[in-house]
C-alpha positions in Angstrom: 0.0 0.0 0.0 1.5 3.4 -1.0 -0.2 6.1 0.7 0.9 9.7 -0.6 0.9 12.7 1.4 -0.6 14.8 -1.9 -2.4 13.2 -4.7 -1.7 15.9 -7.8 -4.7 16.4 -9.5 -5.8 18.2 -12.7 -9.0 19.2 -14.4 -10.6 19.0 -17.5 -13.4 21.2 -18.3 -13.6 24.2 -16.8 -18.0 25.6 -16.7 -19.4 26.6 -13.0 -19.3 23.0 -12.2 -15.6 22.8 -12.5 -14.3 25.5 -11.7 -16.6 28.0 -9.8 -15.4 28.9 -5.9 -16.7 27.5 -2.8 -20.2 28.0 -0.7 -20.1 29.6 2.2 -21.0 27.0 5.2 -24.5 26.1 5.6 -25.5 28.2 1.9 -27.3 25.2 0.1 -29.8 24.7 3.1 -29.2 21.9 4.7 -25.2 22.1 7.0 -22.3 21.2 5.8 -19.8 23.0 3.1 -21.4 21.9 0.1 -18.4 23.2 -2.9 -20.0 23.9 -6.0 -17.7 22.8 -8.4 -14.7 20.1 -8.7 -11.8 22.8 -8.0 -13.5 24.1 -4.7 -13.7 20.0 -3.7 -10.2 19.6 -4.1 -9.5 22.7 -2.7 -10.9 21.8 0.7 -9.1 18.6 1.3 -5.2 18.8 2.2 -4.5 15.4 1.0 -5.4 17.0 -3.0 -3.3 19.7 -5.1 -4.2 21.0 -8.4 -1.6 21.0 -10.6 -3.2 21.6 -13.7 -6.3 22.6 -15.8 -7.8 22.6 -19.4 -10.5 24.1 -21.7 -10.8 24.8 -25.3 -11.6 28.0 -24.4 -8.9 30.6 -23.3 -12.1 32.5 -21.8 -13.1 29.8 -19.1 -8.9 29.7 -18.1 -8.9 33.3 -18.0 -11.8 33.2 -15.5 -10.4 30.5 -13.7 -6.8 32.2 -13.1 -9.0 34.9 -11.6 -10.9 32.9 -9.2 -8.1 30.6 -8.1 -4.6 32.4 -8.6 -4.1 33.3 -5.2 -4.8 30.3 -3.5 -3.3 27.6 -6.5 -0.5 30.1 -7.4 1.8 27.1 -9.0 -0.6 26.2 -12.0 -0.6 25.4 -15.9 -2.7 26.4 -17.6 -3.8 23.7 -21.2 -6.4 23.8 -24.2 -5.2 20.2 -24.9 -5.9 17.8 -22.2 -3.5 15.3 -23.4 -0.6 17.4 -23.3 -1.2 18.5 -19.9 -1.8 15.1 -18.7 1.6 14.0 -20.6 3.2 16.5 -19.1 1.9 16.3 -15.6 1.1 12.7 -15.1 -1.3 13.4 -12.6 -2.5 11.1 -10.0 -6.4 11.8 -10.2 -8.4 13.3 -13.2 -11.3 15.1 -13.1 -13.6 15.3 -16.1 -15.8 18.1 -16.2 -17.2 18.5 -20.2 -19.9 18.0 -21.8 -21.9 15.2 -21.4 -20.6 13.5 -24.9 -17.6 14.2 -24.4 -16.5 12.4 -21.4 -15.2 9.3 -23.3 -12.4 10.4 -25.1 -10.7 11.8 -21.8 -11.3 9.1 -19.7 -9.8 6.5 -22.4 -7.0 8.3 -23.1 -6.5 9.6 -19.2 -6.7 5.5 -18.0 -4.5 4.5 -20.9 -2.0 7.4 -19.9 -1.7 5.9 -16.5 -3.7 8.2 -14.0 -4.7 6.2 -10.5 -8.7 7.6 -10.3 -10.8 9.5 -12.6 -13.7 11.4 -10.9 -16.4 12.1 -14.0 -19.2 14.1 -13.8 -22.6 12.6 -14.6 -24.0 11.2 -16.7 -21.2 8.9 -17.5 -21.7 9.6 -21.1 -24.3 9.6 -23.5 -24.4 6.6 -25.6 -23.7 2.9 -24.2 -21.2 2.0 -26.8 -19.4 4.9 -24.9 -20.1 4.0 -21.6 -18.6 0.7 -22.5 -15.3 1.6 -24.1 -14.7 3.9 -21.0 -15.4 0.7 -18.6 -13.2 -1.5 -20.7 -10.2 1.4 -20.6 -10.4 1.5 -16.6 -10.6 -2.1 -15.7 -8.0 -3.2 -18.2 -5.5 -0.6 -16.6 -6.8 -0.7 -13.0 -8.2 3.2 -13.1 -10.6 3.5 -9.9 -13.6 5.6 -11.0 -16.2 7.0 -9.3 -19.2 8.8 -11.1 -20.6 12.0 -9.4 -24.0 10.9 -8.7 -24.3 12.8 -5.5 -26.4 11.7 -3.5 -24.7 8.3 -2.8 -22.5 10.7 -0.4 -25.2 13.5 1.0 -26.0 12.7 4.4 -29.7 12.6 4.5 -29.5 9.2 2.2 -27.3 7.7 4.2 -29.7 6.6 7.4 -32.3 6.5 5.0 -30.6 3.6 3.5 -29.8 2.3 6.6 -33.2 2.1 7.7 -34.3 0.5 4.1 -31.7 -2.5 5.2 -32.9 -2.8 8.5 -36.3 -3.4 7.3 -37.7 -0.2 9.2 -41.0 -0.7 6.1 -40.8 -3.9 5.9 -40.4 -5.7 2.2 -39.4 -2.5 -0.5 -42.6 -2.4 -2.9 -42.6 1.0 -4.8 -40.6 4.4 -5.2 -41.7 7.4 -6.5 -39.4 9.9 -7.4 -40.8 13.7 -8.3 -38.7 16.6 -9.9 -40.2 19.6 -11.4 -38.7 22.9 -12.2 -37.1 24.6 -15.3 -34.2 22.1 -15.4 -36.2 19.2 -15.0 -34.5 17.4 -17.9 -33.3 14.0 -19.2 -30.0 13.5 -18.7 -28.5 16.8 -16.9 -30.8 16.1 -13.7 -32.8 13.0 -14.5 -29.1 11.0 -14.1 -29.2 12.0 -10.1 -32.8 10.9 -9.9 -32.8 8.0 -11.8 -29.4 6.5 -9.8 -30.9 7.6 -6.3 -33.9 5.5 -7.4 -32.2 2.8 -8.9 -30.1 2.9 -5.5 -32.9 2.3 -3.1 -34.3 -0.5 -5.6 -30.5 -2.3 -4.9 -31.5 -4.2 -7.8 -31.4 -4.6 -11.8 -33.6 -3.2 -14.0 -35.5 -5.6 -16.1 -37.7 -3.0 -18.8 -39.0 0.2 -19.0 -41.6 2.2 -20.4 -41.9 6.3 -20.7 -43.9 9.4 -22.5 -41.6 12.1 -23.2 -42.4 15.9 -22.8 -45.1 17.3 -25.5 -43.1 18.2 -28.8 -39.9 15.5 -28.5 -42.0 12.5 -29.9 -38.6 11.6 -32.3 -36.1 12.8 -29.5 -33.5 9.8 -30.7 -30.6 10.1 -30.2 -29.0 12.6 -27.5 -29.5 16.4 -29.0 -28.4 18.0 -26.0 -25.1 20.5 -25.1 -24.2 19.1 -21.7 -27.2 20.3 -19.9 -26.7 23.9 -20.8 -29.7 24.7 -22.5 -33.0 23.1 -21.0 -34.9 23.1 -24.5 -32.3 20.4 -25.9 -33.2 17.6 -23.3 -36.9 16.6 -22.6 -38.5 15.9 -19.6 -39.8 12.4 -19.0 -43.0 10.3 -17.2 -41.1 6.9 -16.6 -41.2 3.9 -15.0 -38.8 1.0 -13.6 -39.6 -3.0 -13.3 -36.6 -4.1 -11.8 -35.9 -7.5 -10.8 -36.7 -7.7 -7.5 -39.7 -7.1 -8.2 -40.0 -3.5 -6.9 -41.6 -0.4 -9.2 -40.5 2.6 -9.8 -42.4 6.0 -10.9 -40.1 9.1 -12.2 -42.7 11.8 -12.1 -40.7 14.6 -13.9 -41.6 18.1 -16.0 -40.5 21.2 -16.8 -43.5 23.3 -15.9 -44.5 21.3 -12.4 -44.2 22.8 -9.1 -40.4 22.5 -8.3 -40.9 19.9 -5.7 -37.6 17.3 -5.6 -38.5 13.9 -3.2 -38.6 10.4 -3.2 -41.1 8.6 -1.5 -40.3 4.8 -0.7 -43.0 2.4 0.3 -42.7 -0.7 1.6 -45.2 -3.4 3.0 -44.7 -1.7 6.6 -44.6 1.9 6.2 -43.4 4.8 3.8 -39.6 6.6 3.9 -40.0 10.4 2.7 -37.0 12.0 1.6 -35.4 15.3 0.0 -32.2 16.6 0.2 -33.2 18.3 3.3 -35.0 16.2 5.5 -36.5 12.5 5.6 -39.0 11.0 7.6 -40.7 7.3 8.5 -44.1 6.6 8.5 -45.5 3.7 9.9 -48.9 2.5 12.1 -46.8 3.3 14.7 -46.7 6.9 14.0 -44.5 9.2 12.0 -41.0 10.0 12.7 -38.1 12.3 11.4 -34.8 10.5 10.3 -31.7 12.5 11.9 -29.3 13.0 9.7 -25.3 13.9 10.3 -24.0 16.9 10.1 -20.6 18.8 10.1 -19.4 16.0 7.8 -18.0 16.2 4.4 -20.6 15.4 1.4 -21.3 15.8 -2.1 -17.7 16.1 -4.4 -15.3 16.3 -1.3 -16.4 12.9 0.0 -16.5 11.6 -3.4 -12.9 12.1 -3.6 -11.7 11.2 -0.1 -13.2 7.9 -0.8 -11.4 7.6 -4.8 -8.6 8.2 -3.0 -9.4 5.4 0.1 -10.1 2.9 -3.2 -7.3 4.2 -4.7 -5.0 3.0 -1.6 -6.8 0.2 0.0 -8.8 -1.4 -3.2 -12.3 -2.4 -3.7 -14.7 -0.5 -5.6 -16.5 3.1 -4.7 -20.4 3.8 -4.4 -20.4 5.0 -7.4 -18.9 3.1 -9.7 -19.0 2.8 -13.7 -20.8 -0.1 -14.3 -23.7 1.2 -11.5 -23.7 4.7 -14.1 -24.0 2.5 -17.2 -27.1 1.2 -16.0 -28.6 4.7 -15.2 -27.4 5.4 -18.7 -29.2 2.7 -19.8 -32.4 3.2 -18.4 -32.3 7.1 -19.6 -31.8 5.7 -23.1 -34.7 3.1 -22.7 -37.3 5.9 -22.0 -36.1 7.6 -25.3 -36.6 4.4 -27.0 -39.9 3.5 -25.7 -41.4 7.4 -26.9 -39.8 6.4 -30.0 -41.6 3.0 -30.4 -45.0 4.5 -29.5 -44.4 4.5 -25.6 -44.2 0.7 -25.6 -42.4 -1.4 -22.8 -38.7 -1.8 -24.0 -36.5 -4.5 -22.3 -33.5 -4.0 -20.8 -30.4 -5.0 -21.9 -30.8 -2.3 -24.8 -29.7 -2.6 -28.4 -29.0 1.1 -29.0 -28.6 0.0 -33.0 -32.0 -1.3 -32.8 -33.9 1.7 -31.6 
């Protein structure tokens, strides 16, 4: 086991997500520190150092030089991610483009030798992508984690506990609801879909979906990374998985911006958000505490890449678990494109 005192890090992609500077503590709502973007994770954790960063646009490094120069004074600055990472040889990666374009880096980044690659969600955009990233990391030994964030936010955490302890007895049905403006597909629909898919704890066997009114052809991906909401629709899905539990994605643009889950089992009935959760049961009805002071979101999605990285195993978030996700996004497109008919899972993208 070689444990480093600083993992050297650098960053591709360089939007709000990757770049922007930390909350204050307690801004999103609900605590803890919550960074909103890849650089402030790092930044926050002594065991990380960013050594370099890259964008095709000399705009976005511009912006980040003035954002981060004081505090990450020693810096280069790239427009070609493989030089830097050539150049650097980096111990972690973090890939923060565009949705479809998160293949290329992480093939070339696990074939270049990094240790971790933390990639932003979704894992990509089309399976046969998906796959040639998954084949790139396990064939060199690259740990991966996806940023599905909520696998690290505390509020999941007991809620999951209390799933596995049978607090509702035998898991039935979850319904997930997400309204708002950026109620879309892939750039929010991928954190819904995994947290559903991760209090199922099972595989999903078909699907079936109506898209949003006026993207009845919506095959294949059209979006730009989640920028623009009109590229990616909104979905009404659902989820057999094997276990035999059902799930309901209740999802559109212009609903009430309400963002829960609400998990039912034979016993009783788990509500949660990213605030709060409580348990329901004949018994009565009872709030879920949920720790705080603790680190969540990107900074715990990199302390524990870095514990894989060390000790082995695989993280909560792993590849494979965002191929599925992937998957399932893909099978609602395909069942509006079929007439809204069940579509089985696994998915022949050719097919569709």
């Amino acid at each position: 086991m070689n444990i480093k005192e600083k993992y050297s890090v650098c960053i591709v992609g360089l939007t709000g997500i990757g770049s922007g500077a930390p909350l204050v503590d307690g801004e999103a709502g609900y605590g803890p520190v919550v960074p909103h973007s890849h650089a402030a994770a790092y930044s926050m954790l002594p065991e990380t150092e960013i050594i370099g960063v890259c964008d095709l646009r000399q705009d976005r490094l511009n912006q980040f030089e003035a954002t981060w120069s004081q505090s990450l004074p020693v810096l280069k600055y790239y427009t070609d991610y493989r030089r830097m990472i050539a150049e650097l040889q980096p111990d972690i990666i973090s890939v923060v483009t565009s949705d479809n374009r998160h293949a290329d880096i992480v093939v070339d980044a696990a074939n270049a030798g990094v240790k971790g690659i933390f990639c932003e969600k979704p894992i990509a955009t089309t399976l046969a992508d998906a796959d040639r990233m998954i084949e790139a990391v396990e064939k060199h030994g690259v740990k991966m984690t996806i940023n599905h964030s909520r696998r690290w936010r505390p509020i999941f955490r007991p809620v999951m506990a209390e799933l596995r302890n049978g607090a509702i007895g035998e898991l039935r049905r979850i319904i997930c609801s997400y309204g708002g403006p950026r109620a879309m597909l892939f750039r929010n629909g991928t954190h819904m879909v995994d947290t559903l898919c991760m209090f199922a704890d099972s595989e999903p066997e078909w699907v079936f979906a109506e898209l949003e009114e006026g993207y009845q052809d919506y095959w294949p991906y059209q979006g730009d990374g989640g920028r623009t909401p009109e590229l990616e629709p909104s979905v009404s899905g659902y989820i057999h998985f094997r276990n035999g539990v059902r799930a309901f994605y209740n999802n559109e643009k212009r609903m009430f911006g309400r963002r829960d889950w609400e998990i039912f089992g034979t016993e009783g009935c788990i509500t949660v958000n990213d605030r709060h959760a409580e348990l329901e049961t004949n018994a009565g009805v009872r709030k879920i505490d949920c720790p705080h002071r603790t680190l969540v979101d990107s900074p715990a999605a990199i302390r524990e890449l870095i514990r894989i990285i060390e000790n082995g195993g695989e993280t909560c978030s792993p590849p494979r678990n965002a191929r599925q996700v992937l998957e399932i996004l893909l099978g609602f497109m395909a069942s509006q494109k079929k007439g809204n008919v069940r579509i089985d899972l696994p998915l022949n993208e050719n097919a569709v």
